[in-house]
BAZA-341047 format. One line per field, with one value per residue (C-alpha): residue number from 0; residue in three letters; x, y, z. Coordinates in nm, 2 decimals, always signed. Layout:
BEGIN
seq: NUM_... $
type: ALA_... $
X: X_... $
Y: Y_... $
Z: Z_... $
This chain:
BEGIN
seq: 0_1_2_3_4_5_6_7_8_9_10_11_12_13_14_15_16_17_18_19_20_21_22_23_24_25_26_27_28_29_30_31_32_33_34_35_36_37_38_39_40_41_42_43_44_45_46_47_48_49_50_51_52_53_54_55_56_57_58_59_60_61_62_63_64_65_66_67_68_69_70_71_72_73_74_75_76_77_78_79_80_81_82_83_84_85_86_87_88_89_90_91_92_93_94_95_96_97_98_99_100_101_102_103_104_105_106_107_108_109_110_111_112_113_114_115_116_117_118_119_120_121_122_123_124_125_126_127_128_129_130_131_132_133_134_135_136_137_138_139_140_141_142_143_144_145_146_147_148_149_150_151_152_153_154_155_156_157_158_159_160_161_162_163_164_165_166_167_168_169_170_171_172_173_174_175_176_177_178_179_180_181_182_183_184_185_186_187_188_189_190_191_192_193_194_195_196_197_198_199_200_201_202_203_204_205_206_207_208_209_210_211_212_213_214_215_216_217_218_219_220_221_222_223_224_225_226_227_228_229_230_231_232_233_234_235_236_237_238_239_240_241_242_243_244_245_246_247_248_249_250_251_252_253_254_255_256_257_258_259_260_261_262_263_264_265_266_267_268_269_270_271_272_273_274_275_276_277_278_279_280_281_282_283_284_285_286_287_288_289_290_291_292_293_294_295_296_297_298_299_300_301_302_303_304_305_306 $
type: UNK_UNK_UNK_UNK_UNK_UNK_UNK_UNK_UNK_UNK_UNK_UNK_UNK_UNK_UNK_UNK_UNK_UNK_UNK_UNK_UNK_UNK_UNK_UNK_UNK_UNK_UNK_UNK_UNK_UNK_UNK_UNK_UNK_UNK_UNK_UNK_UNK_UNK_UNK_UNK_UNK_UNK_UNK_UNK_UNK_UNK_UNK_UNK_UNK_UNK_UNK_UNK_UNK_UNK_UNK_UNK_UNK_UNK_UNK_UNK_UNK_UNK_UNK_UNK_UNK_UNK_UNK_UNK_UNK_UNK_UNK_UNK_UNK_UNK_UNK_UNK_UNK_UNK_UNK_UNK_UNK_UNK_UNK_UNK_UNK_UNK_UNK_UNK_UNK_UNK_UNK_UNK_UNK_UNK_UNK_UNK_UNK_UNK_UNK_UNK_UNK_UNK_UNK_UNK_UNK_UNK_UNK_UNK_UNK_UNK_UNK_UNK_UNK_UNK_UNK_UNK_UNK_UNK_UNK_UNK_UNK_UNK_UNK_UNK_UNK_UNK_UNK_UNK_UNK_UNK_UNK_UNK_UNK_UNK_UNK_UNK_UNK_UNK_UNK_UNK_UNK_UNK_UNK_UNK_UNK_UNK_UNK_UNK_UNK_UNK_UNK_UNK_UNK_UNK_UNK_UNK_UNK_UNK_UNK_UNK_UNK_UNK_UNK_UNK_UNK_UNK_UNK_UNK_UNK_UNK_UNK_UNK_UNK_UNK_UNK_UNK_UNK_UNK_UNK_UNK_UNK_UNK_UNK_UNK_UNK_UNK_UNK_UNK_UNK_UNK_UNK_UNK_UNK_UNK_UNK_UNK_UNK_UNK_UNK_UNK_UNK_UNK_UNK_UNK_UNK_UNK_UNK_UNK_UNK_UNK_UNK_UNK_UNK_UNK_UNK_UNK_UNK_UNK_UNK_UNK_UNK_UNK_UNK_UNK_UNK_UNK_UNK_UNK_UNK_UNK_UNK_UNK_UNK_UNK_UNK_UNK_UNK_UNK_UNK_UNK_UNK_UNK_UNK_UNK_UNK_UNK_UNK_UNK_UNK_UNK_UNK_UNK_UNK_UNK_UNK_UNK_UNK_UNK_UNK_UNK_UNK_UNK_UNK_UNK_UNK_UNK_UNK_UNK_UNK_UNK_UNK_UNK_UNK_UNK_UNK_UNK_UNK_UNK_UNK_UNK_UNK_UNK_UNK_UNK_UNK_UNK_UNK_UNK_UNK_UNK_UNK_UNK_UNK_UNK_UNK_UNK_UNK_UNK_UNK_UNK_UNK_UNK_UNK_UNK_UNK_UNK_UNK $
X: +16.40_+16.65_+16.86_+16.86_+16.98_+17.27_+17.37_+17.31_+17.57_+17.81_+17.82_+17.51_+17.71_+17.59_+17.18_+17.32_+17.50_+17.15_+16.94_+17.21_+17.21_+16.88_+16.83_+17.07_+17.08_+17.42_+17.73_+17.94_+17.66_+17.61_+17.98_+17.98_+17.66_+17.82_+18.21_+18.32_+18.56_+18.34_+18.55_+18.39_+18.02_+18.08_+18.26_+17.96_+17.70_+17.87_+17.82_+17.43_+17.38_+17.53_+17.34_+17.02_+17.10_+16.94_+17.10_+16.92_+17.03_+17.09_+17.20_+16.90_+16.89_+16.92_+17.18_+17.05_+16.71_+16.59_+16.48_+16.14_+16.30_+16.51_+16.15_+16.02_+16.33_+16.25_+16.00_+16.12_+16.47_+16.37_+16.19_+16.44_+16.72_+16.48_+16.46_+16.83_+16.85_+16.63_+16.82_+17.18_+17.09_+17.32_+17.12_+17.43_+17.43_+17.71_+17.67_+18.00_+18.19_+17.99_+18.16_+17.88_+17.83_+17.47_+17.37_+17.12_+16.90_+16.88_+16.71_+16.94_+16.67_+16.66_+17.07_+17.07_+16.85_+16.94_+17.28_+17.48_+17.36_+17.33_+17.72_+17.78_+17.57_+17.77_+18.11_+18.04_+17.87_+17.92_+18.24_+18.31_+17.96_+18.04_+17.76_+17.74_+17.52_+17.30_+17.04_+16.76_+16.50_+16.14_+16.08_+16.43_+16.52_+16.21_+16.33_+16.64_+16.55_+16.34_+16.65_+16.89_+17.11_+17.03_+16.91_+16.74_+16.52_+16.42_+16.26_+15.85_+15.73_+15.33_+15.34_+15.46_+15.10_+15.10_+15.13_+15.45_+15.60_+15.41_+15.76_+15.86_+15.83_+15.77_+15.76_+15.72_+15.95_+15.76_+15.52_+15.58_+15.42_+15.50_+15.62_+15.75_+16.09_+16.07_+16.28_+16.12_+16.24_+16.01_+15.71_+15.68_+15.42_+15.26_+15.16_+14.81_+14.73_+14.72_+15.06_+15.18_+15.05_+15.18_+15.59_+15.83_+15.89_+16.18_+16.16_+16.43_+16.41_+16.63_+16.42_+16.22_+15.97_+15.88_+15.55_+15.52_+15.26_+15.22_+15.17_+14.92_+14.73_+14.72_+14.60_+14.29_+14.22_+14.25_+14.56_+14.90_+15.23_+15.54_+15.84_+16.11_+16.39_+16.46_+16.73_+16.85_+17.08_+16.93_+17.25_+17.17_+16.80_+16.84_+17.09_+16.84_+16.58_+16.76_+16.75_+16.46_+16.11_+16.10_+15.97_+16.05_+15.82_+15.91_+15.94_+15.83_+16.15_+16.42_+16.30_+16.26_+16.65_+16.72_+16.41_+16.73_+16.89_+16.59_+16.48_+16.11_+15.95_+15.55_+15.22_+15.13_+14.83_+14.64_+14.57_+14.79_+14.80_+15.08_+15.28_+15.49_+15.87_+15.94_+16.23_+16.15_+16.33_+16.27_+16.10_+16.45_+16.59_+16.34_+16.52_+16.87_+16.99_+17.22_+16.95_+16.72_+16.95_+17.00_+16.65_+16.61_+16.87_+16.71_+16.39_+16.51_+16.69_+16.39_+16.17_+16.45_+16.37_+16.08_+16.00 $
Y: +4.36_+4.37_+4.61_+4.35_+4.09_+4.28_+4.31_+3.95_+3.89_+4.17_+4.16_+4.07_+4.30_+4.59_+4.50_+4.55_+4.90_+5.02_+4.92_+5.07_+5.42_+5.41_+5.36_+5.59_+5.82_+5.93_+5.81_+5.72_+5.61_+5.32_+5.25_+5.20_+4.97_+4.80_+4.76_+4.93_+5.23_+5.55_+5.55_+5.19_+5.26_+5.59_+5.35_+5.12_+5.42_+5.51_+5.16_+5.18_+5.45_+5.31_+5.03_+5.18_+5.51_+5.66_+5.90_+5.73_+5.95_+6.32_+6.57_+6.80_+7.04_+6.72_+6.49_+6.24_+6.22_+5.90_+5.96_+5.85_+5.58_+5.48_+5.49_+5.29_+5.00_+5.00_+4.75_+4.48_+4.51_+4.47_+4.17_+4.02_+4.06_+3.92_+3.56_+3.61_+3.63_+3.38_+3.11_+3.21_+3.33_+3.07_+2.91_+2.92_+3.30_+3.36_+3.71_+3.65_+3.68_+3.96_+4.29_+4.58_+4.98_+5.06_+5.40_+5.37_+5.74_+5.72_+6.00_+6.01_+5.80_+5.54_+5.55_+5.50_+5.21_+5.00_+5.07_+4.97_+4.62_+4.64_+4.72_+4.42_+4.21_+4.29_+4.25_+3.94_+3.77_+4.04_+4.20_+4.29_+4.48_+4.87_+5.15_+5.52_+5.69_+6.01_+6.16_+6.33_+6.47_+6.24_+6.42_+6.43_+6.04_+5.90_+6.14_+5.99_+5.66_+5.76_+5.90_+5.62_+5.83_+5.58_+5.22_+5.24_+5.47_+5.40_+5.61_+5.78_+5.86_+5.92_+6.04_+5.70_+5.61_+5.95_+5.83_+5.98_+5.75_+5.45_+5.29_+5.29_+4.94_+4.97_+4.69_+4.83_+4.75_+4.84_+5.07_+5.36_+5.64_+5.97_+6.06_+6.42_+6.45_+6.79_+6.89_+6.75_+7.05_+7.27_+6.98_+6.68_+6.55_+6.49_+6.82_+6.86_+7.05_+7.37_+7.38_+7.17_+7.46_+7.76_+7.61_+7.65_+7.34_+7.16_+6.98_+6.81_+6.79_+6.75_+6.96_+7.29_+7.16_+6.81_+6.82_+6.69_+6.47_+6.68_+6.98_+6.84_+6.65_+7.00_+7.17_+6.94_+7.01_+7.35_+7.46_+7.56_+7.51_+7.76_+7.62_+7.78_+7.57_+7.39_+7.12_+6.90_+6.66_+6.45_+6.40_+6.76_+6.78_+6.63_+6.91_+7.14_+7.03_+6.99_+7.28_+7.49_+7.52_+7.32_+7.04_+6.77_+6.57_+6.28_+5.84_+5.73_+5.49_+5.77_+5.97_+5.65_+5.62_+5.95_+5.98_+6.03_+6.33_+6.50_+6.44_+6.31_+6.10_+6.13_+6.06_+6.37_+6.56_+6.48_+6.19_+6.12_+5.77_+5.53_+5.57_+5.29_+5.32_+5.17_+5.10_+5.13_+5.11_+5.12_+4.84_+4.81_+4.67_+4.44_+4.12_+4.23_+3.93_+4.09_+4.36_+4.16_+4.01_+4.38_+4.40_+4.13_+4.17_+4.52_+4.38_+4.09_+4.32_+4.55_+4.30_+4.24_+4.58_+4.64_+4.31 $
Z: +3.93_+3.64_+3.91_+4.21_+3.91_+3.87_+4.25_+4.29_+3.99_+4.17_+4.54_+4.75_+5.02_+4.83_+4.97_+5.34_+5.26_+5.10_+5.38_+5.63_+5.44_+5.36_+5.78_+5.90_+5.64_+5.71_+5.60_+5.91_+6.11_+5.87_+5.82_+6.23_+6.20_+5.95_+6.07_+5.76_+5.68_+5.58_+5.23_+5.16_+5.23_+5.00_+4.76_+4.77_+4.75_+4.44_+4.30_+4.39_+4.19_+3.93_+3.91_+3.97_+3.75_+4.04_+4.30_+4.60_+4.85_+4.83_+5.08_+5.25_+5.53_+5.82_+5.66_+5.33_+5.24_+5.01_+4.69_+4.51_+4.37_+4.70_+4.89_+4.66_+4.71_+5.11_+5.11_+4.86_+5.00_+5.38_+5.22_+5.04_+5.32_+5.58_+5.37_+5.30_+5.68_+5.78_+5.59_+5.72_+6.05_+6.29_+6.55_+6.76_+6.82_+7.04_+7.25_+7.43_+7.07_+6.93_+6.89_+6.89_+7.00_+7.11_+7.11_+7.42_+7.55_+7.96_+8.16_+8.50_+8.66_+8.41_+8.43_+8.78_+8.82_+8.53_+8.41_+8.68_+8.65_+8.28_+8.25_+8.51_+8.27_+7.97_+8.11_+8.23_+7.91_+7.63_+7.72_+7.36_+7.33_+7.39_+7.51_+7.44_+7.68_+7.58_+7.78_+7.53_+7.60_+7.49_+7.18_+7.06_+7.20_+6.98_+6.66_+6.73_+6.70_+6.36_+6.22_+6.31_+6.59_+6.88_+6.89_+7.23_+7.42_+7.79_+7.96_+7.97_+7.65_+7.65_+7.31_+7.17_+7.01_+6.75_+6.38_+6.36_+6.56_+6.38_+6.32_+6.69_+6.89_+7.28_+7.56_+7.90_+8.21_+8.50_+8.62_+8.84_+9.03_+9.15_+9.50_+9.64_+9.86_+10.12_+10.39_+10.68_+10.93_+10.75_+10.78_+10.95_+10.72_+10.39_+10.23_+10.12_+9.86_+9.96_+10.08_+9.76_+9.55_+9.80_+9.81_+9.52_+9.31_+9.15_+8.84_+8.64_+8.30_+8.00_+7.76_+7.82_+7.58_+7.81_+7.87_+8.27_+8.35_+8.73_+8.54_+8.33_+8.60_+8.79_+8.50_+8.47_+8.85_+8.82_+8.94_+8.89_+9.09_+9.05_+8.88_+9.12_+8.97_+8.64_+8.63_+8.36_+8.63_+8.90_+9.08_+9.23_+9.29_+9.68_+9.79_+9.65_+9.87_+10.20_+10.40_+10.21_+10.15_+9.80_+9.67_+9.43_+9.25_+9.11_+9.01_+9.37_+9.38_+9.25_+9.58_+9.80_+9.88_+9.96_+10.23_+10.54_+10.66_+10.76_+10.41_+10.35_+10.11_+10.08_+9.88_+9.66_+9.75_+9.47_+9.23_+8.97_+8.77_+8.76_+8.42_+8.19_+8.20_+7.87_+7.66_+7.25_+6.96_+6.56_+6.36_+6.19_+6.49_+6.53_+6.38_+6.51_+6.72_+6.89_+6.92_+7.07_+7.31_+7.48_+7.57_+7.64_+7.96_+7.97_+8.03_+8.32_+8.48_+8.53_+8.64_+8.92_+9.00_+8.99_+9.28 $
């Protein structure tokens, strides 16, 4: 293209600040993925435009949107970078030198069992590699990842095979399965169904809108339990139980520690299928060394886990 000519002749730089807007779509969050000043990616922008006599982004109602002709530069530049890449990419990648911010998405549970040792990990042999924590709900974590916001999602996310997340890449950790934690002075025992259904019922979640997998599995049986108390935090949940007649159903090995104090961990009533806790992450990532590296640790560290 006569265009790409003319920002080969100027600054190849200029191919990495389109593929970061056109990812991000937003300003600032390319000027952090890129370690520049936000006046120097808007500097750049400028010079896009120019080049292409094309506005490439404009503002809409949720931050820049592409235009036709930007859409239409998406493929041929992801091409182009990744044989520019592939030629300069240094064999000796050095994680212990690389200065980076991940924007990760952890559900309490996922937080508890993986990031202590995932911090650990980092100081030891990435201690210039920074984290920001968030803790979305499953809808908004994989729209965050479409739109750029995060780089990682870990969590349960059934609805990863729709087409509208076609772009999303997945690689499960481990499998898990549900238990339920009750006060054990108000039963000594497993509850079978019947007295499942009759008590009151806990359930953490970030988002009203998460669809629960219990819920779902009752509904096919028939039957409906009472949502007595909605949470968005885990670190409260046990309290909650202790001392009254409710019951919390969740990840068999979040309810597993906690089974102490007259507390109770036991087998739900009814059968429910063991689910995939799974980190994903956009197809833009996919070539990102340093990227790559994260999961990478992710992924051993789960295993640990998950023995």
């Amino acid at each position: 293209m006569h265009e790409m000519n003319n920002i080969a002749a100027s600054d190849l730089n200029l191919l990495l600040v389109l593929e970061a807007l056109l990812d991000e779509r937003h300003v600032s969050r390319a000027a952090l993925r890129l370690n520049r000043s936000q006046p120097a990616v808007s500097h750049a922008l400028a010079r896009l435009r120019d080049i292409f006599s094309d506005p490439l982004l404009v503002r809409g109602r949720d931050g820049l949107q592409p235009t036709a002709r930007a859409l239409q530069l998406a493929e041929p530049l992801s091409e182009a970078l990744a044989l520019v890449r592939s030629m300069t990419d240094q064999p000796d990648f050095e994680i212990g030198r690389t200065e980076r911010l991940f924007r990760l998405s952890l559900s309490d549970y996922g937080a508890a069992i993986l990031l202590p040792a995932l911090v650990k990990r980092l100081r030891q042999s990435a201690p210039l590699v920074d984290l920001s924590i968030v803790s979305y709900g499953r809808d908004r974590a994989l729209a965050a990842l479409t739109d750029g916001e995060i780089d990682l999602a870990i969590g349960v996310y059934p609805t990863l095979r729709q087409q509208s997340y076609r772009d999303l890449r997945s690689a499960p950790l481990f499998e898990e399965s549900f238990a339920c934690l009750i006060d054990g002075s108000h039963q000594k025992e497993s509850p079978d169904l019947r007295s499942y259904l009759s008590r009151p019922h806990i359930q953490i979640s970030v988002a009203l809108q998460d669809n629960s997998e219990i819920d779902a599995a009752l509904s096919r049986l028939g039957h409906k339990r009472r949502i007595a108390i909605q949470i968005p935090h885990w670190s409260t949940a046990p309290d909650l139980v202790r001392g009254t007649d409710l019951i919390l159903t969740a990840a068999r090995r979040s309810l597993d520690n906690l089974a102490h104090d007259g507390l109770l961990c036991c087998d739900l009533p009814f059968p429910l299928p063991r689910f995939p806790f799974v980190q994903t992450w956009h197809r833009r990532r996919e070539q990102d060394t340093a990227h790559r590296w994260l999961r990478g640790q992710i992924e051993e560290l789960a295993n640990r886990k998950s023995v």
